[in-house]
mmCIF file of the N, C-alpha and C atoms, coordinates in Angstrom:
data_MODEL
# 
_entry.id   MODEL 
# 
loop_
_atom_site.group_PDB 
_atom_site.id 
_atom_site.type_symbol 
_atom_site.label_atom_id 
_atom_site.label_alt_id 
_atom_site.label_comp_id 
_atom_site.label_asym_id 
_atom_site.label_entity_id 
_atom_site.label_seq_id 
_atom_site.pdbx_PDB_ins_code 
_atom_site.Cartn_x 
_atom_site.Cartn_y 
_atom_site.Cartn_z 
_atom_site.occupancy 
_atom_site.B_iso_or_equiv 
_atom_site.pdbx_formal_charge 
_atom_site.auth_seq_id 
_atom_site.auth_comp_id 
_atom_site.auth_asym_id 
_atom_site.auth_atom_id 
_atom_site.pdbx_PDB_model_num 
ATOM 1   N N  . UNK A 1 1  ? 159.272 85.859  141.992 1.00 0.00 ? 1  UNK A N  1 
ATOM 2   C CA . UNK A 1 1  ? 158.056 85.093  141.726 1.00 0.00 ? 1  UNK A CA 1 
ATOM 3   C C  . UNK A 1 1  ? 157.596 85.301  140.304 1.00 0.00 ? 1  UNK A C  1 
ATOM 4   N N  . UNK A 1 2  ? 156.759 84.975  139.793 1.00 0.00 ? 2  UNK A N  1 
ATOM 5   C CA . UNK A 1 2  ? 156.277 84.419  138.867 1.00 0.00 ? 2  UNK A CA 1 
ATOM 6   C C  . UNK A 1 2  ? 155.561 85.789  138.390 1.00 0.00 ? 2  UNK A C  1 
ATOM 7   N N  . UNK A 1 3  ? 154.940 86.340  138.930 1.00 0.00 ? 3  UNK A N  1 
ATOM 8   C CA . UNK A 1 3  ? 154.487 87.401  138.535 1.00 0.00 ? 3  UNK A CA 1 
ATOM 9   C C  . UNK A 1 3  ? 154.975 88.751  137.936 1.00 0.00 ? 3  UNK A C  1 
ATOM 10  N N  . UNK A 1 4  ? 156.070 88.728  138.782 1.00 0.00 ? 4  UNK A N  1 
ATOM 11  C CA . UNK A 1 4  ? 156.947 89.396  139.032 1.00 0.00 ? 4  UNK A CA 1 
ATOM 12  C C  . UNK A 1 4  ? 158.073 89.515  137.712 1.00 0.00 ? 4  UNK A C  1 
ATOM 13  N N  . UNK A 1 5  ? 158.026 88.379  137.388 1.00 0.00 ? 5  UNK A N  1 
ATOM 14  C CA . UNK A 1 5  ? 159.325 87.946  136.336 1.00 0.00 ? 5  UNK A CA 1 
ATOM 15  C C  . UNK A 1 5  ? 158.284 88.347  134.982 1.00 0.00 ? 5  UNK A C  1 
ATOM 16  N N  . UNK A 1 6  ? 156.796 88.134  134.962 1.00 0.00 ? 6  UNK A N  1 
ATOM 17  C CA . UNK A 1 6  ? 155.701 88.279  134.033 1.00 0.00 ? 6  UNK A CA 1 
ATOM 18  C C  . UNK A 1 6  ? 155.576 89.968  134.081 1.00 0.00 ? 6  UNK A C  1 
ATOM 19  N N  . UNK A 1 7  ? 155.585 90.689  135.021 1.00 0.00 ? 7  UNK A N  1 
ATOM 20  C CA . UNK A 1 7  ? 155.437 92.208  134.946 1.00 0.00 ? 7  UNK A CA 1 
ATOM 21  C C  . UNK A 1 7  ? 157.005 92.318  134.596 1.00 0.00 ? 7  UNK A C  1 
ATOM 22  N N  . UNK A 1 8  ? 157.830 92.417  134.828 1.00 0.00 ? 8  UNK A N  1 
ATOM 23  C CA . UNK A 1 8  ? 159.291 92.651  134.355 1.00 0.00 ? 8  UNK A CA 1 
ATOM 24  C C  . UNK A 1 8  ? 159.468 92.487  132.543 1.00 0.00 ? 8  UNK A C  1 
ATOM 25  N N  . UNK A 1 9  ? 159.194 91.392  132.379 1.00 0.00 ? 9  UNK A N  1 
ATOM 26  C CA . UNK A 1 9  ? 159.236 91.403  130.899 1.00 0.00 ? 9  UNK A CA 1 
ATOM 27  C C  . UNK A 1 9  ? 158.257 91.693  130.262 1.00 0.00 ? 9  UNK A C  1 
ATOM 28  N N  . UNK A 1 10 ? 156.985 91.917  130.809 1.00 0.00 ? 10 UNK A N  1 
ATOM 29  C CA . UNK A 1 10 ? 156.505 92.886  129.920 1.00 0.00 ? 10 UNK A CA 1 
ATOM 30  C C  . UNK A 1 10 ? 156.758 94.408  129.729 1.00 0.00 ? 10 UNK A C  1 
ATOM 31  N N  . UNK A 1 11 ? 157.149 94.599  130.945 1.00 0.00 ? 11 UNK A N  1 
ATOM 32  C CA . UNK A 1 11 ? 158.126 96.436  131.346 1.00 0.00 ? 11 UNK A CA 1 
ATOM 33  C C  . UNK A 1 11 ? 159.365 96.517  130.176 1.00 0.00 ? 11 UNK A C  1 
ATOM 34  N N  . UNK A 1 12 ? 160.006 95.447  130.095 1.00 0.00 ? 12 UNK A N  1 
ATOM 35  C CA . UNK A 1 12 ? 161.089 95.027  129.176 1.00 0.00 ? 12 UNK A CA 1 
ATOM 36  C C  . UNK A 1 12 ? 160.706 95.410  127.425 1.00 0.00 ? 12 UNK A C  1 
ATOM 37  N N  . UNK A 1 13 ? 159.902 94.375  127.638 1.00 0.00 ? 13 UNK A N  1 
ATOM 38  C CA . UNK A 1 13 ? 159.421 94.062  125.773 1.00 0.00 ? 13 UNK A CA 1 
ATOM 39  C C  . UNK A 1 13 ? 158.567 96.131  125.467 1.00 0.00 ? 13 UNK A C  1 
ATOM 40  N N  . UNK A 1 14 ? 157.992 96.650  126.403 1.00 0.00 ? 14 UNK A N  1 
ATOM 41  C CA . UNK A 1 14 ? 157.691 98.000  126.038 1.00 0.00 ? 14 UNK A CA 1 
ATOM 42  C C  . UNK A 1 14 ? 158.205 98.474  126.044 1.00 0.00 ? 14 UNK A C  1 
ATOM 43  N N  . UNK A 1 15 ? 159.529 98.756  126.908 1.00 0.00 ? 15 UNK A N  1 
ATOM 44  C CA . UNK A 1 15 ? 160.461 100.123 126.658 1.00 0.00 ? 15 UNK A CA 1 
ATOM 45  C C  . UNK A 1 15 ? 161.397 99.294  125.559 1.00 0.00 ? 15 UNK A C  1 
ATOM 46  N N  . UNK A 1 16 ? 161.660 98.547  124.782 1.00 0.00 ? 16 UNK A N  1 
ATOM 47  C CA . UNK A 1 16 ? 162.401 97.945  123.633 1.00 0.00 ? 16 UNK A CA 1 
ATOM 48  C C  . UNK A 1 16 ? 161.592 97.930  122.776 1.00 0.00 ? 16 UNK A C  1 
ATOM 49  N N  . UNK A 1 17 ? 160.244 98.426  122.691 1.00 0.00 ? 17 UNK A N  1 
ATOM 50  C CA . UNK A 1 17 ? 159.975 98.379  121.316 1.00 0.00 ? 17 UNK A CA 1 
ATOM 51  C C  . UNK A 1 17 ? 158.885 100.257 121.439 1.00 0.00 ? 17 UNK A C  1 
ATOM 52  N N  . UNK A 1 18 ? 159.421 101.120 122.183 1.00 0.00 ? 18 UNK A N  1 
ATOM 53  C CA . UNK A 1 18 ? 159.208 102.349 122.568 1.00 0.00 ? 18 UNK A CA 1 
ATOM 54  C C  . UNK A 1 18 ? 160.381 103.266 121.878 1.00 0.00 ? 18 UNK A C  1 
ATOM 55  N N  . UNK A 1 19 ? 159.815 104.489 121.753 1.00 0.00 ? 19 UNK A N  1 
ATOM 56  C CA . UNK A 1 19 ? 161.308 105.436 121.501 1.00 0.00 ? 19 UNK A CA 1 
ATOM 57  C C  . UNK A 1 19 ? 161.860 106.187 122.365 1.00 0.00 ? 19 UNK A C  1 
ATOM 58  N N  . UNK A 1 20 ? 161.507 105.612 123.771 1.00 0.00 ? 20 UNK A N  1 
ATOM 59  C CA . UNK A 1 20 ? 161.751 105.831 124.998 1.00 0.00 ? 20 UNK A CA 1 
ATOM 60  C C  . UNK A 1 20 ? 163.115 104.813 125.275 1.00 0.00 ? 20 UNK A C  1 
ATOM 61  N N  . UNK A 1 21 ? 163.413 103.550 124.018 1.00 0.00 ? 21 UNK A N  1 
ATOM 62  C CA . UNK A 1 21 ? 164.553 102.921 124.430 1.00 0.00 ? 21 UNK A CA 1 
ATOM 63  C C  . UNK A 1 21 ? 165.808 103.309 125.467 1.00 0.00 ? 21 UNK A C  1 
ATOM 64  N N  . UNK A 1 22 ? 165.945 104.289 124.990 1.00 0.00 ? 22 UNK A N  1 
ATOM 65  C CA . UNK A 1 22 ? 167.379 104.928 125.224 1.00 0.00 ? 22 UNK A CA 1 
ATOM 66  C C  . UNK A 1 22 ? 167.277 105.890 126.493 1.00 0.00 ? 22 UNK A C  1 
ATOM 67  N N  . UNK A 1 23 ? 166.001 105.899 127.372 1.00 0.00 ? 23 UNK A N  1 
ATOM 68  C CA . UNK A 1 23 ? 165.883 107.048 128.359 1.00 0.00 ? 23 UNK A CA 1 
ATOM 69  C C  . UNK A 1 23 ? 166.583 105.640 129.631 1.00 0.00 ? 23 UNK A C  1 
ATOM 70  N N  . UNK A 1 24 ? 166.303 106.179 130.730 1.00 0.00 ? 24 UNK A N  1 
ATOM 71  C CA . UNK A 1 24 ? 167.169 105.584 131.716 1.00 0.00 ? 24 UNK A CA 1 
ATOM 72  C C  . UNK A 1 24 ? 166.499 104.245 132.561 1.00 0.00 ? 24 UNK A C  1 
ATOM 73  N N  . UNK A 1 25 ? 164.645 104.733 132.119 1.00 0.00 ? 25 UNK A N  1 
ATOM 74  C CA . UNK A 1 25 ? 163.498 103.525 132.344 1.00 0.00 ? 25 UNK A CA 1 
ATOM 75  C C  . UNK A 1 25 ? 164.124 102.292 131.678 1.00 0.00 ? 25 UNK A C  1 
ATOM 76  N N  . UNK A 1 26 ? 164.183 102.833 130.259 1.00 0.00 ? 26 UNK A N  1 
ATOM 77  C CA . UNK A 1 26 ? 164.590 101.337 129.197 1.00 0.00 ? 26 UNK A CA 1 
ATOM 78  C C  . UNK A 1 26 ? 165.693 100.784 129.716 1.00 0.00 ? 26 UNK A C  1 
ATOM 79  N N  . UNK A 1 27 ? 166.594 101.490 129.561 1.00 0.00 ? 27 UNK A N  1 
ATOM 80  C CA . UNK A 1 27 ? 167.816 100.889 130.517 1.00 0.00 ? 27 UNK A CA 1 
ATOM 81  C C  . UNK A 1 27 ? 167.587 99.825  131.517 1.00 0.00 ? 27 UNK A C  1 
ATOM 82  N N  . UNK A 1 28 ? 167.061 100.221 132.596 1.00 0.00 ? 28 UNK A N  1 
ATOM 83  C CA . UNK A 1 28 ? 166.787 99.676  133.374 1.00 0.00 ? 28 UNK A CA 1 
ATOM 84  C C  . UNK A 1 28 ? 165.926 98.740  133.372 1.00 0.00 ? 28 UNK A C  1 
ATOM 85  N N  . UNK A 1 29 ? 165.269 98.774  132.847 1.00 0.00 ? 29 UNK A N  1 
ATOM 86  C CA . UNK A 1 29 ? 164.217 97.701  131.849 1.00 0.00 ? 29 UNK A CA 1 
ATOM 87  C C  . UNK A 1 29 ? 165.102 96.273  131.504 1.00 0.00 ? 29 UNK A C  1 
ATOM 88  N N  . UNK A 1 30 ? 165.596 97.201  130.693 1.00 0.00 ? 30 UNK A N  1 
ATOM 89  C CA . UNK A 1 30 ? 166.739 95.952  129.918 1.00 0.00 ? 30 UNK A CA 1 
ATOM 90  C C  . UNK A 1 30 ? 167.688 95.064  130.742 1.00 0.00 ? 30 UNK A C  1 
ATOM 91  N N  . UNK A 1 31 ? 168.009 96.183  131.718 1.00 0.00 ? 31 UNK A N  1 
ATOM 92  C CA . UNK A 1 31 ? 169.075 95.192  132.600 1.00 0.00 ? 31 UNK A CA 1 
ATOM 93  C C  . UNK A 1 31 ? 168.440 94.577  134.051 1.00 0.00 ? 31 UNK A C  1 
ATOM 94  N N  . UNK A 1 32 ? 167.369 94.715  134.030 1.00 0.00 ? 32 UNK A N  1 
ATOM 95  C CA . UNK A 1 32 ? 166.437 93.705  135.209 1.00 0.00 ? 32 UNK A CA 1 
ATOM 96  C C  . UNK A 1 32 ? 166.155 92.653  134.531 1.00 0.00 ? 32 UNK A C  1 
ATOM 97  N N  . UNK A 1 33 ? 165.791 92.647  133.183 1.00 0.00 ? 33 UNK A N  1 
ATOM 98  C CA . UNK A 1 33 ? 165.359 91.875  132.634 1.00 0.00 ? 33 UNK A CA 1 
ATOM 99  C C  . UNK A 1 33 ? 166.741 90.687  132.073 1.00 0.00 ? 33 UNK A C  1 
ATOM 100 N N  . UNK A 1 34 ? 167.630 91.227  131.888 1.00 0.00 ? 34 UNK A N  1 
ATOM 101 C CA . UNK A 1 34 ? 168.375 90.566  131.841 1.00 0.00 ? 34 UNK A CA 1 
ATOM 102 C C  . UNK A 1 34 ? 169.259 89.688  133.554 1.00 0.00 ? 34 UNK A C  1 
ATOM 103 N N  . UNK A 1 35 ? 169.035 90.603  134.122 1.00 0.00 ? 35 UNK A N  1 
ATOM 104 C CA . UNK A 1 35 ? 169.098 89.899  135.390 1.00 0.00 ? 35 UNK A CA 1 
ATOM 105 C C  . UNK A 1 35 ? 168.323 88.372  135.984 1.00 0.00 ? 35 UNK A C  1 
ATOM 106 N N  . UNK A 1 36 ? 167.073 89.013  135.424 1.00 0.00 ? 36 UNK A N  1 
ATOM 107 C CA . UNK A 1 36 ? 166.148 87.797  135.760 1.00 0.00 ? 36 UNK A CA 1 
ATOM 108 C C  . UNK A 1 36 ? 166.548 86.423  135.150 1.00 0.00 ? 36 UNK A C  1 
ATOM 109 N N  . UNK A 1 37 ? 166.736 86.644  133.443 1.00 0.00 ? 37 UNK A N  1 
ATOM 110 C CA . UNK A 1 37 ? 167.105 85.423  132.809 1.00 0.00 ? 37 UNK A CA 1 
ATOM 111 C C  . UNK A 1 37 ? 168.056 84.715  132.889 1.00 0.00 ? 37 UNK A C  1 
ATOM 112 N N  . UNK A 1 38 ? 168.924 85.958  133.371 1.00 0.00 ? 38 UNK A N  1 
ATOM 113 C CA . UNK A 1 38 ? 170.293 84.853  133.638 1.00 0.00 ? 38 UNK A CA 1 
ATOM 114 C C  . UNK A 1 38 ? 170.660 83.938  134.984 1.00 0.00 ? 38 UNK A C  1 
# 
């Protein structure tokens, strides 16, 4: 849902612009988020 995809990328866009990038959150961050878009 819609919300959902709106809390995800904002979870996304913070751990990518955090120096937390590289912990296992961001990761995961990154690849939900990339899940969603594709």
């Amino acid at each position: 849902n819609l919300l959902d995809f709106a809390f995800a990328g904002n979870f996304a866009f913070a751990g990518a612009h955090q120096p937390t990038t590289g912990t296992v959150v961001g990761r995961l961050a990154r690849l939900l988020a990339q899940m969603l878009i594709e």
